[in-house]
C-alpha positions in Angstrom: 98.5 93.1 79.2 98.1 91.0 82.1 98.7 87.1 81.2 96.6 84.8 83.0 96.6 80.5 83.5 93.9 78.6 84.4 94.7 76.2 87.0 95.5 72.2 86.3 93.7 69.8 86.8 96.0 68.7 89.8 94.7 71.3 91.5 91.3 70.5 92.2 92.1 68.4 95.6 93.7 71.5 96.7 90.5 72.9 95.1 87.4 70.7 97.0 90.0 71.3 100.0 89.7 74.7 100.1 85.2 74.6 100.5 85.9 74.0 104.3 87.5 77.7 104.3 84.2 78.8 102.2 81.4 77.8 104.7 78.8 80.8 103.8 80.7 82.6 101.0 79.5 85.1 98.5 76.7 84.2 98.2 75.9 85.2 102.3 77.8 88.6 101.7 75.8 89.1 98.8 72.4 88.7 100.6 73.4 90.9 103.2 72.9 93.9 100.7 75.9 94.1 99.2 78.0 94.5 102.5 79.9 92.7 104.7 80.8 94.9 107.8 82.0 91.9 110.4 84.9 90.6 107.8 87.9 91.9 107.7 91.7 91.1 106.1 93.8 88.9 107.6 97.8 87.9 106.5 99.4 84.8 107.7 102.7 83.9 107.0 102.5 79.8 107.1 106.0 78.0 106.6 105.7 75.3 104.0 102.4 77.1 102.2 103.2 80.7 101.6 101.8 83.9 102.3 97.8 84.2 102.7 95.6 86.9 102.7 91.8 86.3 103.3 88.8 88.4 103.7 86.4 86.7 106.0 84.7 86.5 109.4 87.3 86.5 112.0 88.4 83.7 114.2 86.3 81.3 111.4 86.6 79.5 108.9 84.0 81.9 106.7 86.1 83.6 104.2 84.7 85.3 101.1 88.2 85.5 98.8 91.5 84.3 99.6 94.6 85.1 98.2 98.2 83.1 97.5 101.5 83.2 96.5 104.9 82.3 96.7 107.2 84.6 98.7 108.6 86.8 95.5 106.9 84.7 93.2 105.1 88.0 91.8 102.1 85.7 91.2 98.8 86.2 93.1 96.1 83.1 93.4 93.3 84.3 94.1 90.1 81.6 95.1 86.6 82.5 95.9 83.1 80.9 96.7 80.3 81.8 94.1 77.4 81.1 93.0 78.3 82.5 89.6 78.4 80.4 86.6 81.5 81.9 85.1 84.9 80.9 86.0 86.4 84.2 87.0 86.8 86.5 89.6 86.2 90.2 88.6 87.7 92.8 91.1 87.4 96.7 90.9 89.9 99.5 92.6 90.7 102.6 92.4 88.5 103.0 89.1 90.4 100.1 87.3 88.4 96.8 86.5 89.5 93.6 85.7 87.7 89.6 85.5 90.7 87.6 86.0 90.2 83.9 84.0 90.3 80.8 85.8 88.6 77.5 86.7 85.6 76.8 88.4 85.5 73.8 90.7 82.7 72.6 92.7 81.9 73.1 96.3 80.6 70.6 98.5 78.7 73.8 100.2 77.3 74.3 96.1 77.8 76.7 93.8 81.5 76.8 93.0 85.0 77.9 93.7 86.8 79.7 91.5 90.5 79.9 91.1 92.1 82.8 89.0 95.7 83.5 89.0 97.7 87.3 88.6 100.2 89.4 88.2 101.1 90.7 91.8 101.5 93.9 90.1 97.9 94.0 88.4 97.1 97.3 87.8 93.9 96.2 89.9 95.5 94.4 92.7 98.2 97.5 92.8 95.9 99.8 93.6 94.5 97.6 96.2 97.8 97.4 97.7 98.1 100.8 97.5 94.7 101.8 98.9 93.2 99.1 100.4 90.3 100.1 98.3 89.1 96.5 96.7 85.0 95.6 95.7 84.2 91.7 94.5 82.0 91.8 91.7 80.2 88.2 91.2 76.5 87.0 90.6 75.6 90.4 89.9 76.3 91.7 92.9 79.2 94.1 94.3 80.3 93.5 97.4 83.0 96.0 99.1 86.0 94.5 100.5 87.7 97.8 102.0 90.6 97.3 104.3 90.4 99.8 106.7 93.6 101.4 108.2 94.4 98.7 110.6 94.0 96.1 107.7 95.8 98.0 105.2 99.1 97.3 106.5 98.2 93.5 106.3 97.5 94.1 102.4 100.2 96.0 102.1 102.8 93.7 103.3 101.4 90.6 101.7 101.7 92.0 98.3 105.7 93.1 99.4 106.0 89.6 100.2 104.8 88.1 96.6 106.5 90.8 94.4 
């Protein structure tokens, strides 16, 4: 069973800093029927903060769910803009589903972000790596966030990095 922390309170400047990265969010994917076809994944290796993965528009700033870690941490922070009430992000792959619990902060663009934190080797976030296969569940809405083969070595290798 996968153990989860919510995130300190320390963490909320990091938090309100991360709404800039969030400028239309979910809650635009959502609207646009369940799809968003211009995002893609993106891995950056940025000394000082860790490895980043982020699904979003590219060359912006408009970025749906972003994920963290340590280099061989094996832990996985995951953040996301919602509209949601609840305080966790829920991710399906490969047939597996799993809400990951965290914190909600607010956003200066509303709604909320969340914060959730993982096992790298989640059985969800495995198969992701594995795949690329990966759909955001929030506000009752499903929203695909396929890597497509270009993108899949991007996944692949951020996960390498954090396990």
């Amino acid at each position: 069973m996968t153990r989860f922390l919510i995130q300190e309170a320390s963490s909320v400047s990091r938090s309100l800093a991360l709404a800039a990265l969030f400028a239309a969010g979910l809650a635009g994917a959502c609207a646009a029927n369940g799809a968003a076809p211009q995002y893609a994944w993106s891995y950056q290796q940025v000394e000082g903060e860790g490895e980043k993965l982020a699904y979003g528009a590219p060359n912006s700033d408009d970025v749906l769910l972003m994920m963290t870690c340590a280099p061989g941490s094996g832990r996985v922070t995951m953040s996301a803009l919602t509209d949601d009430a609840r305080s966790d992000i829920t991710l399906a792959s490969g047939g597996d589903q799993h809400r990951f619990a965290g914190a909600a902060y607010p956003s200066e663009l509303g709604g909320a972000i969340i914060e959730a934190e993982a096992r790298a080797k989640a059985p969800t976030l495995t198969h992701f790596a594995e795949t690329g296969d990966l759909t955001l569940l929030a506000g009752g809405q499903k929203v695909k966030l396929d890597a497509d083969a270009g993108q899949k070595t991007a996944v692949t290798q951020f996960f390498q990095a954090c396990a």
